[in-house]
Every structure is written in C-alpha cells, then in structure tokens.
Steps between C-alpha positions, in 0.01 A plus 500: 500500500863412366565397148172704423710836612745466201163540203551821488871531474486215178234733363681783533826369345367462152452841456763698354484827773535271813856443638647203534322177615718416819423877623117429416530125695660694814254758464158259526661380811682812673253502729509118670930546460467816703233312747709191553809732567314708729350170698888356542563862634219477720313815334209309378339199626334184458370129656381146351185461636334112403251579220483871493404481181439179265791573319804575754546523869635885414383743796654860329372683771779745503556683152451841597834616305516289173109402420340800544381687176711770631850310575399318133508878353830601642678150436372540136597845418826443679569176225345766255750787615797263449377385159429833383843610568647196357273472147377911493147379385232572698273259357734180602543661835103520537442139348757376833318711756157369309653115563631569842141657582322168381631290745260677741220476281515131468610438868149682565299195308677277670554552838279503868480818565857636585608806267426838565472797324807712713559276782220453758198419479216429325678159334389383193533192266210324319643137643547304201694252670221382695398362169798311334424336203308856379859682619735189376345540152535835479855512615604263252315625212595857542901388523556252273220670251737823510835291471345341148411851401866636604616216240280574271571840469869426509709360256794223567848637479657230599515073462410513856238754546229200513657363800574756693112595442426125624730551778338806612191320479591170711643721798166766503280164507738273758500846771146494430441170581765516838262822608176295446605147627803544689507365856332775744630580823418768782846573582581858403871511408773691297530197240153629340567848395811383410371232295200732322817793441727210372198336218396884414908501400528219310200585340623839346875338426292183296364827312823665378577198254134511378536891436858488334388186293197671343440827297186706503286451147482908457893457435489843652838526724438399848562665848810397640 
C-alpha cells in the first residue's frame, strides 16, 4: 500500500471541520515517515527477500515501534495534540488522529503478516499483496477515486487549480508505478528510506498548491 494511504486524507479534506489537506496527507503517512526514520536510525528494521510476496521483495520484520496499533495511537494523538492546539477544534484534531490511524488499518489488508497490536507478537496482516492485481486495483481505485471526489467537492480558485490537481495526480501514479515495477534488489541500504521519506515529501509539498488553489463548496472559512 502507497498511493492507496492518501484516500482517506482526500476524503477528509472536503469536509469543512478537517484541517488543512497537507496536515491530513502527512497524517495518512506519519506512520511509514516515522518507520523509514527509525530504520536509517537503526530502531526498526527490515530485508528484501526475492518474492516475499507477489508484489515487493519488502521483509518489515522489524516494526515494533511505528506499526503497531499501539505506536499508530500515540503517533496519531501526538499529530492530533499539535493540531488541537494549533486550530482549538476537537473535531479536526480527531479527523487527523482518525487519518493517521488508517494507515494501520489498510497496511493490515495488505501486508504478510508483520504488524502487531503493541509490539510483539501475535503478527497480523491479511496478505493482500500476495494477490496483486486484487491489491493494485484497490489501491488505485481508492486514491485516485478520493482525489476526483476532493475536486469535486472543491471549487477552483485559481486559473491553475486544474493543473496542479493533474500534477498531483501524475506524481501519486509515476511513485506508484516506481514501487510496483522499479528494479528490485536485495541490498539493504540508506538510499531507500531516504528515497520513501524524500517521495512521502514531495508528495505533501505537490499538495500545498492544490489546497491554496481550491476552496471548499460549504464556503464556510477554513482551518488555517
């Protein structure tokens, strides 16, 4: 799961209560920029293993900190804390801890088993990627079906609001397609966290255009 994390964060950004969208985008993926950190700290661990699953050679067998249900909680109401104290509504603060806490949820279809629930054992994950064109379908459908939504229950306020939605668009689907098809290697080095921490990045900049180019139907003021 990658472009798939960010449905709930376009979902959430059409409703008038939630904060802003960049804060939503970090949110859905707090928890793989706080693994990737940890793993070029050497906190948390992984290994490319040849055809672990049918989708990616990813062995996560080390996520006790950032992918269990626990560590989601406390990363989430710790992005909730700091968004309460920065909007004073309790109901955007809950929609980012809600989007933080679905990156777990969906990481759960997807993945051999390799969460936990606090940080040892049993590990769970319904394995999803051993079955990619059922988990490719639903990754795209449930991002880009959520990023139409967004713009549908946006309006434009701006000549370039369009392309910076495009934009958006063309970078979620080319990272998608580098994750999928990109060349595989068992060589565990710095260069991949880095290189998941530096797309999650340009990912949530590519947003702050789309957010400041488009105005939420309600007209209601938004959080800021």
């Amino acid at each position: 799961m990658f472009i798939g994390h960010y449905a709930p964060a376009f979902a959430a950004a059409a409703s008038r209560k939630a904060p802003p969208l960049v804060v939503l985008v970090i949110a859905v993926q707090l928890l793989d920029f706080a693994f990737f950190s940890f793993a070029l700290l050497g906190i948390e661990h992984y290994r490319m293993v040849p055809n672990f699953t049918a989708s990616n050679w990813l062995d996560l067998y080390d996520m006790r900190y950032s992918h269990s249900l626990l560590g989601a909680a406390v990363l989430g109401a710790l992005l909730g804390g700091l968004v309460l104290a920065a909007t004073r509504s309790r109901t955007a603060a809950a929609i980012a801890f809600a989007c933080a806490l679905s990156h777990w949820l969906a990481d759960y279809l997807v993945h051999a088993p390799d969460l936990t629930l606090a940080g040892s054992p049993p590990k769970l994950g319904l394995g999803l990627w051993n079955h990619p064109m059922i988990e490719h379908a639903l990754e795209v459908v449930l991002a880009f079906g959520t990023l139409a939504y967004y713009a549908r229950s946006t309006r434009a306020a701006g000549p370039r609001s369009g392309l910076f939605l495009w934009l958006l668009a063309l970078v979620l689907a080319l990272f998608q397609i580098i994750d999928w098809f990109g060349p595989r290697t068992t060589d565990v080095s710095p260069a991949q966290p880095a290189l998941a921490l530096f797309a999650f990045t340009v990912i949530a900049l590519l947003v702050l255009p789309v957010e400041l180019s488009r105005s939420r139907l309600s007209g209601a003021k938004r959080i800021s």
